[in-house]
Biopython code that builds the backbone (N, CA, C, O; Angstrom):
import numpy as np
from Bio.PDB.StructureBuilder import StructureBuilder

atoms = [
    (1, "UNK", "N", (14.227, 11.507, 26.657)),
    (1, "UNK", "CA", (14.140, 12.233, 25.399)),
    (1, "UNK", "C", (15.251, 11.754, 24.463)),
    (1, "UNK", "O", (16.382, 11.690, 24.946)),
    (2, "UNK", "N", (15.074, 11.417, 23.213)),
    (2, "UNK", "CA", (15.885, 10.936, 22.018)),
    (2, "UNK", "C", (16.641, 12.509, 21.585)),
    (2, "UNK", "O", (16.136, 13.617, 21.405)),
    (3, "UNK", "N", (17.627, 12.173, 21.539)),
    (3, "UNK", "CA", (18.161, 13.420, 20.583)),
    (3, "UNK", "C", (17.989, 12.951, 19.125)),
    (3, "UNK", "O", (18.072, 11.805, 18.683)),
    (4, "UNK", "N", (17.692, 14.280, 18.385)),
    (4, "UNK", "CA", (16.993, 14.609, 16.936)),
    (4, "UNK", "C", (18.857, 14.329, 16.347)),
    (4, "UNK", "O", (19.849, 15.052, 16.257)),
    (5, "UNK", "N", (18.593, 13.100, 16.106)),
    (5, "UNK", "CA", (20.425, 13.798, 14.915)),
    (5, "UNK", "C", (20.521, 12.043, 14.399)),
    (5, "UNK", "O", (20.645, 11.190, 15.277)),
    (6, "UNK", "N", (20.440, 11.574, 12.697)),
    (6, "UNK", "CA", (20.844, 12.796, 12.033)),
    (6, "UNK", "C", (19.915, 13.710, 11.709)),
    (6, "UNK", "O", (18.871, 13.245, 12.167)),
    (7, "UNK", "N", (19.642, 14.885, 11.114)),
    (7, "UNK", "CA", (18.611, 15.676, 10.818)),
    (7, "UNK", "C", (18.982, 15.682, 8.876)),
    (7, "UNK", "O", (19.912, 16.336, 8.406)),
    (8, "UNK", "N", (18.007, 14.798, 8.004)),
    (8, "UNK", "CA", (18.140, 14.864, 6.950)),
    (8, "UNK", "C", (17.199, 15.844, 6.707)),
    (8, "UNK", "O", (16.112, 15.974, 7.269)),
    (9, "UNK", "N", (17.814, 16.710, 5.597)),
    (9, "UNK", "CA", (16.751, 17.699, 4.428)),
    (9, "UNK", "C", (16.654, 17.232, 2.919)),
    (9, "UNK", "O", (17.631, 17.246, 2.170)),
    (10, "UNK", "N", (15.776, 16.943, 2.655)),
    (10, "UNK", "CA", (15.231, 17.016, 1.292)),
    (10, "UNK", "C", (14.874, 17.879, 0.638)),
    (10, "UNK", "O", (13.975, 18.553, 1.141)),
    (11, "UNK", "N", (15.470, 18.387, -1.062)),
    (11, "UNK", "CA", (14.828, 19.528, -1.152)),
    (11, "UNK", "C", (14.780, 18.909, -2.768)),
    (11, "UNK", "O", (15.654, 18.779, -3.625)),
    (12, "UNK", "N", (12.782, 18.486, -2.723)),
    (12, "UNK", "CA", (12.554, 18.543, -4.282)),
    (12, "UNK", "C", (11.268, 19.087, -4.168)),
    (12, "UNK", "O", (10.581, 19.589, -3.278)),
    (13, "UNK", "N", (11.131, 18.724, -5.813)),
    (13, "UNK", "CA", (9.996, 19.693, -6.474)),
    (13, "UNK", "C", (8.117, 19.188, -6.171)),
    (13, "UNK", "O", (7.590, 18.146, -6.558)),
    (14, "UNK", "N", (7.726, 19.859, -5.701)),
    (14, "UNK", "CA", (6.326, 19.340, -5.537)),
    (14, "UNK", "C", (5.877, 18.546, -6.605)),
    (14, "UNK", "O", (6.180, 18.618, -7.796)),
    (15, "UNK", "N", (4.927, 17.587, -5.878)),
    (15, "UNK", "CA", (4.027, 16.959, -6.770)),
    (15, "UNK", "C", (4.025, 15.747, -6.189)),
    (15, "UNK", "O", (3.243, 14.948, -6.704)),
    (16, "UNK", "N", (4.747, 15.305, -5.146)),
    (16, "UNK", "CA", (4.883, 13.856, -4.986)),
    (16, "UNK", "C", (3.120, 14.254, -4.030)),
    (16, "UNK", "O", (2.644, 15.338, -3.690)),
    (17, "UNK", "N", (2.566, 12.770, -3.863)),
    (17, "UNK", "CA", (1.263, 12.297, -2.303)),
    (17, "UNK", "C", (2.307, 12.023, -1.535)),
    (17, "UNK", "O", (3.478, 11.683, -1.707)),
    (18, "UNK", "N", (1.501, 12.284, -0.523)),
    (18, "UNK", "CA", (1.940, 11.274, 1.204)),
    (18, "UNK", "C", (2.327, 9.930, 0.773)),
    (18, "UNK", "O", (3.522, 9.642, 0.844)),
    (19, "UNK", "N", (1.654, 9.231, 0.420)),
    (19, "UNK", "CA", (2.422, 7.626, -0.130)),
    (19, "UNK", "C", (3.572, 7.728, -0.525)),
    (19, "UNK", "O", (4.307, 6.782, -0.240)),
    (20, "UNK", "N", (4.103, 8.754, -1.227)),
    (20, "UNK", "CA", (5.647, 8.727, -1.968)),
    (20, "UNK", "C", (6.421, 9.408, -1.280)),
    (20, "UNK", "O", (7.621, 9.440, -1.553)),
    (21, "UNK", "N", (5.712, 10.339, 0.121)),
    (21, "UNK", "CA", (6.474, 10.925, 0.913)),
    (21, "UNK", "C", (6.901, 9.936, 1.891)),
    (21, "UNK", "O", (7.990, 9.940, 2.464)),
    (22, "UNK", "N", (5.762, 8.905, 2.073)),
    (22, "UNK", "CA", (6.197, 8.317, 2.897)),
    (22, "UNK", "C", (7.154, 6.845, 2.858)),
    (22, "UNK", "O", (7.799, 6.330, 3.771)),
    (23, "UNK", "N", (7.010, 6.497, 1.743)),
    (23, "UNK", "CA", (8.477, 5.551, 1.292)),
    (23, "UNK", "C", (9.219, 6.231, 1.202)),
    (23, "UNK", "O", (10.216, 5.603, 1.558)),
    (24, "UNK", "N", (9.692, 7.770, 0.800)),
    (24, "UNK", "CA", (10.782, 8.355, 0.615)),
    (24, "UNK", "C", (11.322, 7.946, 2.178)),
    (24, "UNK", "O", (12.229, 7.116, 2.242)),
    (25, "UNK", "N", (10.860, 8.432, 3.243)),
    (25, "UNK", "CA", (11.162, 8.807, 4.386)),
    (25, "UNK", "C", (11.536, 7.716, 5.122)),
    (25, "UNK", "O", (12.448, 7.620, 5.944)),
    (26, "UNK", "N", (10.543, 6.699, 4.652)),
    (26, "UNK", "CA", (10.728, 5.592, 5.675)),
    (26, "UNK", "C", (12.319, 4.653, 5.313)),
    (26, "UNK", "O", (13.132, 4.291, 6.164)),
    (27, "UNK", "N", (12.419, 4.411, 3.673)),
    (27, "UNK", "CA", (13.749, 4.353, 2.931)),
    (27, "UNK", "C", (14.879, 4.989, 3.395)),
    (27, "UNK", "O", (15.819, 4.206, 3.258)),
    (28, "UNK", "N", (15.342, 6.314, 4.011)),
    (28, "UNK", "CA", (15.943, 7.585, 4.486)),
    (28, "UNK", "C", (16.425, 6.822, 5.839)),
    (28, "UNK", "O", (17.591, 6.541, 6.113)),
    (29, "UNK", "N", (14.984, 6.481, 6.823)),
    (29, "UNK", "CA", (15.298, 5.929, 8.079)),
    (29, "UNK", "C", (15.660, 4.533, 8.142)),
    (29, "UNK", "O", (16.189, 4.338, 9.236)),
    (30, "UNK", "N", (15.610, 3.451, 7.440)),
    (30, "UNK", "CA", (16.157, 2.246, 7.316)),
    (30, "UNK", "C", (17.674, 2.341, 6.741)),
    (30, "UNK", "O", (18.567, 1.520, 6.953)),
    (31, "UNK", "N", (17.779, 3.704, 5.851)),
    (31, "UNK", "CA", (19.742, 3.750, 5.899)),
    (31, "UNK", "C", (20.037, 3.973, 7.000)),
    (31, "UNK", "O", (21.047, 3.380, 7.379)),
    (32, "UNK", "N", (19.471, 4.721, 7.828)),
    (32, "UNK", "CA", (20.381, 4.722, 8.984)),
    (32, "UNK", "C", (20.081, 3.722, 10.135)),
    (32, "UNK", "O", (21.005, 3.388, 10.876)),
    (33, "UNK", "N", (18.986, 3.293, 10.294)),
    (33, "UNK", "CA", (18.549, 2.382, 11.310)),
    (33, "UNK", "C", (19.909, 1.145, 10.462)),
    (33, "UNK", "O", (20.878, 0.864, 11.167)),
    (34, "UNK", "N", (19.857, 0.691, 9.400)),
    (34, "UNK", "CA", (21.403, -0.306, 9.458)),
    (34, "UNK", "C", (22.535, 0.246, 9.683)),
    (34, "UNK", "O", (23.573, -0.414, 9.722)),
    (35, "UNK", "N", (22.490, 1.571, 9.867)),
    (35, "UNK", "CA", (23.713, 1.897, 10.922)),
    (35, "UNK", "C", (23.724, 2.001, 12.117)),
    (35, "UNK", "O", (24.512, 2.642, 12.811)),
    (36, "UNK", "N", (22.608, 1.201, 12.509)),
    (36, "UNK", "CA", (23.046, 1.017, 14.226)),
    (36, "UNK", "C", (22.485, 2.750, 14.888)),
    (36, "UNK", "O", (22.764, 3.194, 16.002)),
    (37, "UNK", "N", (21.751, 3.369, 13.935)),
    (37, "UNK", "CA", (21.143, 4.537, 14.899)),
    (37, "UNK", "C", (19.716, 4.719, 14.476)),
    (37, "UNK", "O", (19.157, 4.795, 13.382)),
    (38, "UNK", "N", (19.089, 4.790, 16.453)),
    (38, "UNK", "CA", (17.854, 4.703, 16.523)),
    (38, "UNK", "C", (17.020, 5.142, 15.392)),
    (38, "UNK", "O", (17.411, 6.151, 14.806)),
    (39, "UNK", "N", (15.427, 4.297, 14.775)),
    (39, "UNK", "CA", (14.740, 5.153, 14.179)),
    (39, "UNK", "C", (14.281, 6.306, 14.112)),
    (39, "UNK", "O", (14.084, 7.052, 13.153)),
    (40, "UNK", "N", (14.005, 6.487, 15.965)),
    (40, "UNK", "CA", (12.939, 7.639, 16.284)),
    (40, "UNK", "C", (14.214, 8.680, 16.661)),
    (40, "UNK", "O", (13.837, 9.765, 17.102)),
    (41, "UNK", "N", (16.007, 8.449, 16.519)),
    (41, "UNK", "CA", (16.346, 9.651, 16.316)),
    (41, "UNK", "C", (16.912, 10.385, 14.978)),
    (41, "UNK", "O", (17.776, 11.228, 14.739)),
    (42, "UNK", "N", (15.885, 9.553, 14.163)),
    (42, "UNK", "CA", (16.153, 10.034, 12.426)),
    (42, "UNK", "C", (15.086, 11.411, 11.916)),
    (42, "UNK", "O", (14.074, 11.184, 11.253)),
    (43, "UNK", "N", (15.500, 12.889, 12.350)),
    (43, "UNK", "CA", (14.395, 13.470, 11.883)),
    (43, "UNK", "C", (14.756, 13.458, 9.724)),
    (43, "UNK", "O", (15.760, 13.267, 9.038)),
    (44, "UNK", "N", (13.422, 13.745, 9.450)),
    (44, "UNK", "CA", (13.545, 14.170, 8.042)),
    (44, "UNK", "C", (12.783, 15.067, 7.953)),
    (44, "UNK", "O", (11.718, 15.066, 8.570)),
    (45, "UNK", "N", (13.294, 16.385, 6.881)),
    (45, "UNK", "CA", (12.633, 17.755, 6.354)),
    (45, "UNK", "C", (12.485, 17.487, 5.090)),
    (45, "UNK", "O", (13.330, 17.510, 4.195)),
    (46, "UNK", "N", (11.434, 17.243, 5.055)),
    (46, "UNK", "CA", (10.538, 17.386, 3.228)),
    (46, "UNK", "C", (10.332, 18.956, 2.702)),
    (46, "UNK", "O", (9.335, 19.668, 2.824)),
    (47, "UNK", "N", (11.421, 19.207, 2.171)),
    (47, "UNK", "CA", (11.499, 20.650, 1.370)),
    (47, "UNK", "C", (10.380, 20.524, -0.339)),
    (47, "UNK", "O", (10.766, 19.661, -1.127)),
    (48, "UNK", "N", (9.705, 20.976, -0.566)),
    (48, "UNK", "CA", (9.249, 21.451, -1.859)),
    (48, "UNK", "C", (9.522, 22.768, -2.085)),
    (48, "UNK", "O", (9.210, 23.718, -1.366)),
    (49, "UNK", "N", (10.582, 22.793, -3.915)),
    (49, "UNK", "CA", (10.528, 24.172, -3.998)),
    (49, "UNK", "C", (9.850, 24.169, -5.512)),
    (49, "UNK", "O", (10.136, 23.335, -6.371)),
    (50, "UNK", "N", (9.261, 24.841, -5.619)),
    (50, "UNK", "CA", (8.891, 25.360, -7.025)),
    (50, "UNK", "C", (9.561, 25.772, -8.159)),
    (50, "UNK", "O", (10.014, 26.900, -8.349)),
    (51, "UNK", "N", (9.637, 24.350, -9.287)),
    (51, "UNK", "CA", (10.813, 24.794, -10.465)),
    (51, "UNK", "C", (10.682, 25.937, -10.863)),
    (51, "UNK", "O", (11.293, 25.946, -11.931)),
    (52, "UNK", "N", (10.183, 27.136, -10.652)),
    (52, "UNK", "CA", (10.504, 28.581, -10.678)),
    (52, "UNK", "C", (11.469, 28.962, -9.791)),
    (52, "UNK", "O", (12.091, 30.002, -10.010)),
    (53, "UNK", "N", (11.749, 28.162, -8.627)),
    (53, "UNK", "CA", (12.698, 28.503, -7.729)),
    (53, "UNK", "C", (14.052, 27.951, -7.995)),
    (53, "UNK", "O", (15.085, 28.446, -7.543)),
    (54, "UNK", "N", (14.000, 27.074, -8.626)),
    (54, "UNK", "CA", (15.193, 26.176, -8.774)),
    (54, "UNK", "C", (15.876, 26.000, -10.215)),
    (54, "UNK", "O", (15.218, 25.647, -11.194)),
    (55, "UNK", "N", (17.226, 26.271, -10.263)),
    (55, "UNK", "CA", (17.746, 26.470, -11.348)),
    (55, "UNK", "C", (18.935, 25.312, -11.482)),
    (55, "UNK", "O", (19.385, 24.539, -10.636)),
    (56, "UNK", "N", (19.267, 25.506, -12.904)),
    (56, "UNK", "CA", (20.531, 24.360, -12.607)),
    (56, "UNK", "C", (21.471, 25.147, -14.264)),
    (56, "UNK", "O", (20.884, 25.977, -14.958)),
    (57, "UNK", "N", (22.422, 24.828, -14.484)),
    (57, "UNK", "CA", (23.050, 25.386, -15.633)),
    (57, "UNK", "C", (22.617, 26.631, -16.089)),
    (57, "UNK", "O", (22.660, 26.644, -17.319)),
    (58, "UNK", "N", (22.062, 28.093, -15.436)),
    (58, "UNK", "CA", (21.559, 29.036, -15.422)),
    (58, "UNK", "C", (20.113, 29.139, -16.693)),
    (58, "UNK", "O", (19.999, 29.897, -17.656)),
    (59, "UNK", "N", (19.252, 28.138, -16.231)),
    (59, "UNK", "CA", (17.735, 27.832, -16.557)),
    (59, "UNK", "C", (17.167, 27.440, -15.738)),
    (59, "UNK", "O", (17.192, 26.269, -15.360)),
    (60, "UNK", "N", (16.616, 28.200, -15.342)),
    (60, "UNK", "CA", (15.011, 27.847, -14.818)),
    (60, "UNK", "C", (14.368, 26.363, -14.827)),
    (60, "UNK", "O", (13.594, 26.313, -15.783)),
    (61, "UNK", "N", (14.388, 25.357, -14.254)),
    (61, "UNK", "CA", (13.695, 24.152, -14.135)),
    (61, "UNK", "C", (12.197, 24.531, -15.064)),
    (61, "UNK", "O", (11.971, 23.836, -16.054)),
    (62, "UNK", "N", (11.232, 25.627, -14.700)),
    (62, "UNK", "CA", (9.613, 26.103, -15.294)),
    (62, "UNK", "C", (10.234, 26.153, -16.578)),
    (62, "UNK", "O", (9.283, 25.900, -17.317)),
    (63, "UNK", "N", (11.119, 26.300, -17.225)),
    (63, "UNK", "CA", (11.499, 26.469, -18.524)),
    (63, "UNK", "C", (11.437, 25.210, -19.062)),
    (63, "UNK", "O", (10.980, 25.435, -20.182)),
    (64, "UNK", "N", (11.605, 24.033, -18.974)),
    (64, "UNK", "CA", (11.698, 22.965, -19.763)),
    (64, "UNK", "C", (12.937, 22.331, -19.129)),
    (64, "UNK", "O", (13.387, 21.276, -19.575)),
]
sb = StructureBuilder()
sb.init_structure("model")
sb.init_model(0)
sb.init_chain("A")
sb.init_seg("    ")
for serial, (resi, resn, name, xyz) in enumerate(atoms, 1):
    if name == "N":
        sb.init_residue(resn, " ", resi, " ")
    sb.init_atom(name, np.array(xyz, "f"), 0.0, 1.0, " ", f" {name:<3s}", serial, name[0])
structure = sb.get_structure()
């Protein structure tokens, strides 16, 4: 059994396909695979939050 580590999280806004999830991810695991750690112990968490959820300078992302 591989131990799961590093464990990356991603946290953006919906809308990307699987195609863009999956260069994101595979990009993610080639930084670390050139650091000399295994592929298959690179997990990644694809977070989507909803710019209603997510704020930045106290506005609402759904705002503009």
């Amino acid at each position: 059994m591989v131990a799961r580590m590093p464990t990356v999280i991603v946290n953006m806004w919906p809308g990307r396909d699987d195609s863009a999830k999956r260069r994101i991810v595979e990009g993610i695991t080639n930084v670390f695979e050139n650091e000399k750690i295994p592929r298959d112990a690179v997990e990644i968490l694809l977070i989507e939050i909803p710019k209603n959820n997510w704020a930045s300078g106290g506005r609402l992302h759904s705002d503009g």
